[in-house]
C-alpha positions in Angstrom: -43.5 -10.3 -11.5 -46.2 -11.1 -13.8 -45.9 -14.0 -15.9 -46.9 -12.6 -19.4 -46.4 -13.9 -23.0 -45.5 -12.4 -26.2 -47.9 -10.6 -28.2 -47.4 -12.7 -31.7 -47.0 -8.8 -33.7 -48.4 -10.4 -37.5 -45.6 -12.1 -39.5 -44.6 -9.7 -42.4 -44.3 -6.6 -40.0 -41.4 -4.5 -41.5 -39.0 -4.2 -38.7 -39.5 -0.8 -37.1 -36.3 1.5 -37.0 -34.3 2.6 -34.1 -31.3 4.3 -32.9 -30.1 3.0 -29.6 -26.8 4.0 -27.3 -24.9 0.4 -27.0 -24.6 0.1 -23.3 -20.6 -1.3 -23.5 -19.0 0.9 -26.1 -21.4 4.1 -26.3 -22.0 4.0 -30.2 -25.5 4.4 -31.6 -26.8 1.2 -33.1 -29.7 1.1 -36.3 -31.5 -0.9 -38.0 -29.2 0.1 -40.9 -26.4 -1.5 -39.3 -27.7 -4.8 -40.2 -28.6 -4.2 -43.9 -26.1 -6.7 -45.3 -27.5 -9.4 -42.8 -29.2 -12.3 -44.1 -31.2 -12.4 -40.4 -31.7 -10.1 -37.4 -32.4 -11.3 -33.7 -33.9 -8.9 -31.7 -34.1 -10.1 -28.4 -35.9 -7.8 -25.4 -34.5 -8.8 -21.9 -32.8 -7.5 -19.0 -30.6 -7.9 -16.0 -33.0 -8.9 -13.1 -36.1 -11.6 -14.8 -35.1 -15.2 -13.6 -36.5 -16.0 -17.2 -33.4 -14.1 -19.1 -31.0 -15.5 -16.4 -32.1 -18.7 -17.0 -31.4 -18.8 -20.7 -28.6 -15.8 -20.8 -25.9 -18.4 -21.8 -28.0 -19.4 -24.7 -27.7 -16.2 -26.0 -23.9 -16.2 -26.3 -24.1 -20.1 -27.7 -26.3 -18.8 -30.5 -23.9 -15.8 -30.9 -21.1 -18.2 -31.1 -23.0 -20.5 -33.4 -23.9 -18.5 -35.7 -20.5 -16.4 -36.1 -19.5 -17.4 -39.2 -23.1 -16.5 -41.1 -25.3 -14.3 -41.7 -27.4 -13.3 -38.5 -27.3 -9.9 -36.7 -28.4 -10.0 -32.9 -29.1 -7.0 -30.7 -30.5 -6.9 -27.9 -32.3 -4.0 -26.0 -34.1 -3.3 -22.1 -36.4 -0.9 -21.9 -37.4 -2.0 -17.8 -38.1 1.5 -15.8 -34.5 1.8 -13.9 -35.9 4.3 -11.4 -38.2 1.1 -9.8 -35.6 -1.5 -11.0 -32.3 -0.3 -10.7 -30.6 -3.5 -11.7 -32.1 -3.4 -15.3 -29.3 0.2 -15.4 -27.2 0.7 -18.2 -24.5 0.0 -16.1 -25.7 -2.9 -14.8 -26.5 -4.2 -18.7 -23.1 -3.3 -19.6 -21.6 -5.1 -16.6 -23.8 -8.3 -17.6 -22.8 -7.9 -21.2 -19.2 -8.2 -20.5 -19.7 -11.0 -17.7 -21.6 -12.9 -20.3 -19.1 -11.9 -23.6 -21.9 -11.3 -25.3 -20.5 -9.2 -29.1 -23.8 -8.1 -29.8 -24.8 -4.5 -29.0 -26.5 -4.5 -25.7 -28.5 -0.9 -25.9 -31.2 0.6 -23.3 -34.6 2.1 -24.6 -34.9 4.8 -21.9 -38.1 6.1 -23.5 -40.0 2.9 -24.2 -40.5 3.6 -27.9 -38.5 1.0 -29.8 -40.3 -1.5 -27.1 -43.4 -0.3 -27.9 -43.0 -0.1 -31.7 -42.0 -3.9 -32.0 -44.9 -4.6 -29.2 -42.2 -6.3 -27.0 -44.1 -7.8 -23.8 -42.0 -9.4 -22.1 -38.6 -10.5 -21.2 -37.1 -12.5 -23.3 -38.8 -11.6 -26.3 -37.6 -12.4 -29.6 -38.1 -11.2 -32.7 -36.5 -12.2 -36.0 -36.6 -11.2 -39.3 -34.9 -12.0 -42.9 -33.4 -10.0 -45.2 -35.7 -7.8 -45.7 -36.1 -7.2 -42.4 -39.7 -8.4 -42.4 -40.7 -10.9 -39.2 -40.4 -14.6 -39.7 -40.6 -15.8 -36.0 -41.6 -14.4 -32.9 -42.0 -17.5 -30.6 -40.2 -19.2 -27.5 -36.5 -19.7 -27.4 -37.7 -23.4 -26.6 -39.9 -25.4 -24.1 -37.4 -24.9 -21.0 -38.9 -22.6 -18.0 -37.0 -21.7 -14.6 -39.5 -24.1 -13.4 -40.0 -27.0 -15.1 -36.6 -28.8 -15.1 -36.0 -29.2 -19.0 -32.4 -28.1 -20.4 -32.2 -24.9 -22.6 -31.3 -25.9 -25.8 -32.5 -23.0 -27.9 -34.0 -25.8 -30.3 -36.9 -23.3 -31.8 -35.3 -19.8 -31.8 -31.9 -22.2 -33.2 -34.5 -23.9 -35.8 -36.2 -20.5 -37.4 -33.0 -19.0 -37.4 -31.0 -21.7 -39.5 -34.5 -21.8 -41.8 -34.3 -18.1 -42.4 -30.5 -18.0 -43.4 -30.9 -20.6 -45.4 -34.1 -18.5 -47.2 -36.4 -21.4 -46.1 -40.2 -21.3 -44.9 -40.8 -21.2 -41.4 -44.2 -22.6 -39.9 -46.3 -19.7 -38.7 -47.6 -21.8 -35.9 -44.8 -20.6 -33.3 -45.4 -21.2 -29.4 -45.3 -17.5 -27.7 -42.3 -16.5 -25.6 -43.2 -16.3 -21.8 -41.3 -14.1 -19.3 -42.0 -11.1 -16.5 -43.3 -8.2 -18.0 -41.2 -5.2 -19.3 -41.5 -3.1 -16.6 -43.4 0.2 -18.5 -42.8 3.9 -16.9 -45.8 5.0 -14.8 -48.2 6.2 -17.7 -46.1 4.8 -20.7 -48.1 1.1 -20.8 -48.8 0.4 -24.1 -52.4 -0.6 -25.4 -51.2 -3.9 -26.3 -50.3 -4.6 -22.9 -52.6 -6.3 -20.7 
């Protein structure tokens, strides 16, 4: 593992396209699915990083939060499966289901989406408004697997309540911190250290 934080891509980014195979029901998944959405969650993670176990159930609180507005969530894993099995489709489809999570769950077998959006580590989160241009790319909140302190989802929860209700976000955000995404021999991006 290697502890690694986000890389803070620029606020304003246009959020890059991608068609992705959801790992429960098989269906491609776009950005142009979310076009009506008033916010979009993409969240990087995977099966195996004690940092996405140990805010997993978050994800399905916000999901259940938020069910009645506005906000799109996927989420995708790009980890190499032939070194880390357990980051599988089958293994994210089995974790989707434990978890109930209604959001597409979709694997990035070639790294590209990953890359495009400069994803680092896992979790990552990136969200953007309605015109799909990034608001917030920071910490879920200040809770590690270490450091004792509940997961409450208080930033991610804050910046995404903001942005649905068209409101300015501070552009000071604290970077997520996770284990890396786990690149294919030769795929590393630049941007990773």
């Amino acid at each position: 593992m290697v502890l690694t934080p986000s890389t803070m891509l620029a606020l304003g980014t246009q959020a890059p396209d991608f068609s992705l195979p959801d790992v429960v029901s098989g269906n491609l998944v776009s950005l142009a699915d979310f076009s009506d959405r008033q916010a979009l969650l993409v969240i990087f993670m995977c099966c195996h990083c004690p940092f996405v176990k140990h805010v997993q159930d978050e994800f399905f609180r916000i999901q259940t939060d938020f069910a009645d507005q506005s906000l799109g969530i996927i989420a995708i894993s790009a980890n190499d499966v032939a070194k880390y099995p357990l980051d599988s489709p089958a293994k994210l489809k089995e974790m989707a289901q434990t978890l109930k999570y209604e959001f597409p769950v979709c694997y990035d077998e070639t790294q590209e989406v990953s890359q495009a959006y400069t994803a680092a580590c896992t979790p990552d989160f990136f969200l953007f408004n309605s015109e799909k241009k990034l608001v917030y790319r920071g910490q879920l909140d200040e809770s590690r697997p270490s450091n004792g302190l509940p997961v409450t989802g208080k930033d991610l929860r804050s910046a995404i309540a903001l942005t649905l209700d068209n409101q300015f976000i501070d552009p000071n955000q604290k970077p997520s911190i996770g284990c890396n995404i786990k690149w294919i021999p030769g795929n590393e991006p630049e941007y990773f250290g």
